[in-house]
N, C-alpha and C positions, 0 to 999 in steps of 0.2 A: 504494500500500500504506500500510497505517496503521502507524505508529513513534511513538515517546516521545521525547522530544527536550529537554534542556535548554536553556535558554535564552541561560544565561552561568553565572558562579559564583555559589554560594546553596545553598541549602537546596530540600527537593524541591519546595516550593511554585513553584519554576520550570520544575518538567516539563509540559511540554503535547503533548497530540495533533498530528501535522500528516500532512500525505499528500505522500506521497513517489514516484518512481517506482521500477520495480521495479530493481533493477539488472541489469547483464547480465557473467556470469563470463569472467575472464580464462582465459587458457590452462591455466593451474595450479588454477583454482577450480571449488569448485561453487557452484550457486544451489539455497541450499536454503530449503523452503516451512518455518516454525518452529510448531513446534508448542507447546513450551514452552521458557522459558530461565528462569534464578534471578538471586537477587540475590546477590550479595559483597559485603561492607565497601569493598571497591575502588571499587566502583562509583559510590557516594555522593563520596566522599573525593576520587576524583579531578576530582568535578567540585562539588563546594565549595571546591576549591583550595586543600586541603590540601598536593598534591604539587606543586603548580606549578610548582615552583622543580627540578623534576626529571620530570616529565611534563606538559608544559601540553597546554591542553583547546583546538582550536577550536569557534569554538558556530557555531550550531545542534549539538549533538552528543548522541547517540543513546547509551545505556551497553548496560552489560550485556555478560558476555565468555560465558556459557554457554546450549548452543542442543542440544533435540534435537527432529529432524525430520526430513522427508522429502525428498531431492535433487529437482529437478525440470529440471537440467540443469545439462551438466557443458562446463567448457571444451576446445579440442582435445586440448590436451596429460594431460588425466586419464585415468588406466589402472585406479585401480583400485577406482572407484565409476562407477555408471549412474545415469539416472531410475528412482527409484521403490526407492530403496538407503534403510533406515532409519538414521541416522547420529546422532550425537553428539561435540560437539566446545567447547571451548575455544577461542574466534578468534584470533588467531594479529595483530594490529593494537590498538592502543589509540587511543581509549579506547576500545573494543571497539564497540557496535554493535546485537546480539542482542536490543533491546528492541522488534520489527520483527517483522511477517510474512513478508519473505523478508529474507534475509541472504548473504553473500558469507562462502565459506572456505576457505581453503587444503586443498588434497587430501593436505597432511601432516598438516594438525591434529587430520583427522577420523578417527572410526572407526564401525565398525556399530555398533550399540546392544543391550547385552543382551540376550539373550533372552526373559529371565525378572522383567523389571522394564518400567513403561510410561514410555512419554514422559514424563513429569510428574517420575517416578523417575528418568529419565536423565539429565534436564538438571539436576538438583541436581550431579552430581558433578562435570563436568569441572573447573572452577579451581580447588576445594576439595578434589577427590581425587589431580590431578596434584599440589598443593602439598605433601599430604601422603605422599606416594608419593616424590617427588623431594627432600623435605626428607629423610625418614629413609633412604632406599637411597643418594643422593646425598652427601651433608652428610655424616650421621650415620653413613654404614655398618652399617646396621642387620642382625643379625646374629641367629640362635637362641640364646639364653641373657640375649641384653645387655640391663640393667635400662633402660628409660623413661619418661622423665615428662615427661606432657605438661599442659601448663597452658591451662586453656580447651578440656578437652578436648570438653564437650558442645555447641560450636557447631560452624561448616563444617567447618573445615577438622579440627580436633582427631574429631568421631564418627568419622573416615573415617579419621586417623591410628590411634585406638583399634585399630580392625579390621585395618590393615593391618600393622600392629607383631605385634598379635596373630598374626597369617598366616604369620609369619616366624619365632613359637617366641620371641618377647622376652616378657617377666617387665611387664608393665604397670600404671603406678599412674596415674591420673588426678585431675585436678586439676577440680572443679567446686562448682557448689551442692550443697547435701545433697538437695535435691528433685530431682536429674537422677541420683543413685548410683545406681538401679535399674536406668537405664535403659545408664550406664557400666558395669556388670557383666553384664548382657546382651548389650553388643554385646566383651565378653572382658577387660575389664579387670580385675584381678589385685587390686589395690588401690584405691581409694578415698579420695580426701582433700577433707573438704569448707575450700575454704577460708575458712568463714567461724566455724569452729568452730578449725580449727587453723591459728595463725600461720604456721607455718615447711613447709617440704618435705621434710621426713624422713622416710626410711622407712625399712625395715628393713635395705638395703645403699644404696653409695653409686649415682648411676646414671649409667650411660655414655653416656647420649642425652639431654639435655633440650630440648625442645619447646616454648618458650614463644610459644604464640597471644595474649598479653595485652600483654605487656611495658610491664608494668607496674612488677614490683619490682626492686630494683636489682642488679645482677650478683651482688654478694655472696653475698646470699638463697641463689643457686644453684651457686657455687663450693664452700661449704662442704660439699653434697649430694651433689656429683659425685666421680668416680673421677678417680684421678690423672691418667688421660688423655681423660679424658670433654669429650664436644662438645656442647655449647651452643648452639640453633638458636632465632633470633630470625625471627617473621615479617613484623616489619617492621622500618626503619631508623631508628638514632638517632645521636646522636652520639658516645654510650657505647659500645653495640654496636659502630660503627664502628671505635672505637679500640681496642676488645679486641681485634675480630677483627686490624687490624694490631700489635699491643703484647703479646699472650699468647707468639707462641713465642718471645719472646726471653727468658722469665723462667718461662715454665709449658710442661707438656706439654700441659694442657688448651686446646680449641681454641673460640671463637666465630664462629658464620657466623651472614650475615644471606639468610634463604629467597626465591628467584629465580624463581618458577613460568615455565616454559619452555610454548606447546602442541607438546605431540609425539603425533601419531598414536599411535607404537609403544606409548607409554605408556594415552594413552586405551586401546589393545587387552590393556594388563595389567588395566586396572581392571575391563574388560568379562568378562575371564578369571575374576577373581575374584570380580565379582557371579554369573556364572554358576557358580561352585560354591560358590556359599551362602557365603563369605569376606566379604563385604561388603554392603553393605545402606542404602541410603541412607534417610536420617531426614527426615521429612518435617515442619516444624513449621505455617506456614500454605500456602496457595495463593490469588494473588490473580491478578485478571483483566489483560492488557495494560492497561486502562483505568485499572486502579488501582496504577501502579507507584506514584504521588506516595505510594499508603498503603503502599505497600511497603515503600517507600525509608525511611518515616517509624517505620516497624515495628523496620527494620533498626537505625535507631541506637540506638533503646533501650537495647542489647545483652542481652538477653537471652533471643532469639531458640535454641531447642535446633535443633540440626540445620541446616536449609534451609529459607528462601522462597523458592516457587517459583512463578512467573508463568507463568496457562498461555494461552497466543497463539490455540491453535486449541482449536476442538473434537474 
């Protein structure tokens, strides 16, 4: 089978093609044929070695953590997938893997695939949509009423928080370019903050959830915006973060976490719930071929990527 594969640590110019064989599923796994997977910020990062000192990479290594596709055979012990089951999953192993015509997954990770959206549309959501699902219902406590702001909302993981905030009756202000607001009020956002036109995060109350997909400005910035008891969600780690999150409840009510994307079946089948009653909707910005993850990869760091690249495997 054909796979992308880096080579060591670097930049994507060390992705290359190689041929692999197929693998064969353990008791708990399926072997599924991929038809599309996406890219994540993750993906790059961990294998530029950024994270190293907290996820190191063996090479030859394959990226990419989101896959939807077709089973083509399931190990003994799986109950509750067949061949020829349409699934979608988040892999459940780092540094994931899914840049592959077949791939290996855990029988927990995965779930069927909406109905109402294709392969292409599937595989954008698993690690962007559980992050944003798990960050606000987990972390955040997300709740009907509770104001949110999300920073970065127009890339993966933030369109998919937009909508699911929205799902749950929270008051939504997003954080983006002023050429993506259209398209943030479409998918339910409440407010609109372009941050290149307004410095600060203010808005008309304080807010009980913040969201920051950038982490970029410094805590401050968002303490001042929040509610006395409001929770601060970072989705990546620093050393600031770090020490909020242990240092706030001894002096504040207000709380900081740092976001832990889990793959959980159960969860992929909330999100499938919700793309099938029109809740959700996944954003599509390029699609490029297996062959061209290196431009994918090279796309992705730009940052300015709206929605999801997604790589599509099969025809």
């Amino acid at each position: 089978m054909l796979a992308m594969q880096y080579q060591g640590y670097g930049g994507a110019d060390l992705l290359k093609p190689a041929e692999l064989p197929v693998p064969r599923p353990a008791p708990s796994q399926l072997l599924v044929r991929v038809t599309a997977s996406s890219v994540n910020p993750v993906d790059w990062k961990l294998h530029n070695g950024q994270y190293r000192w907290i996820m190191p990479v063996k090479f030859p290594s394959t990226p990419g953590f989101d896959l939807a596709g077709e089973v083509v055979e399931v190990g003994t012990q799986v109950t509750h997938f067949k061949p020829g089951d349409r699934i979608f999953a988040m892999l459940d192993r780092r540094p994931g893997g899914a840049s592959a015509e077949y791939v290996l997954v855990g029988e927990t990770a995965a779930a069927r695939m909406p109905a109402n959206v294709t392969a292409q549309e599937a595989a954008a959501i698993p690690l962007a949509g559980l992050t944003a699902l798990q960050t606000l219902r987990d972390l955040g406590h997300l709740a009907a009423g509770k104001q949110v702001l999300i920073v970065g909302a127009s890339g993966g993981v933030g369109h998919f928080a937009v909508q699911i905030a929205k799902s749950q009756g929270a008051v939504v202000t997003a954080v983006c370019r002023g050429q993506n607001a259209d398209l943030m009020r479409q998918l339910g956002a409440d407010y609109v903050i372009d941050y290149t036109q307004q410095s600060d995060y203010r808005g008309s109350q304080d807010y009980d959830i913040v969201l920051d997909l950038v982490v970029q400005a410094p805590l401050r910035a968002f303490f001042s915006v929040m509610a006395k008891d409001g929770v601060y969600v970072a989705s990546l780690p620093s050393l600031s973060r770090l020490a909020a999150a242990l240092l706030l409840p001894f002096v504040s009510k207000r709380r900081a976490r740092i976001a832990a994307v889990k793959p959980r079946g159960e969860d992929m089948d909330v999100l499938r719930a919700l793309c099938e009653t029109r809740k959700l909707r996944p954003v599509v910005d390029r699609v490029f071929r297996l062959e061209e993850l290196a431009a994918a990869h090279a796309y992705s760091q730009k940052g300015r990527v709206v929605g999801k690249i997604v790589i599509a495997v099969a025809d």
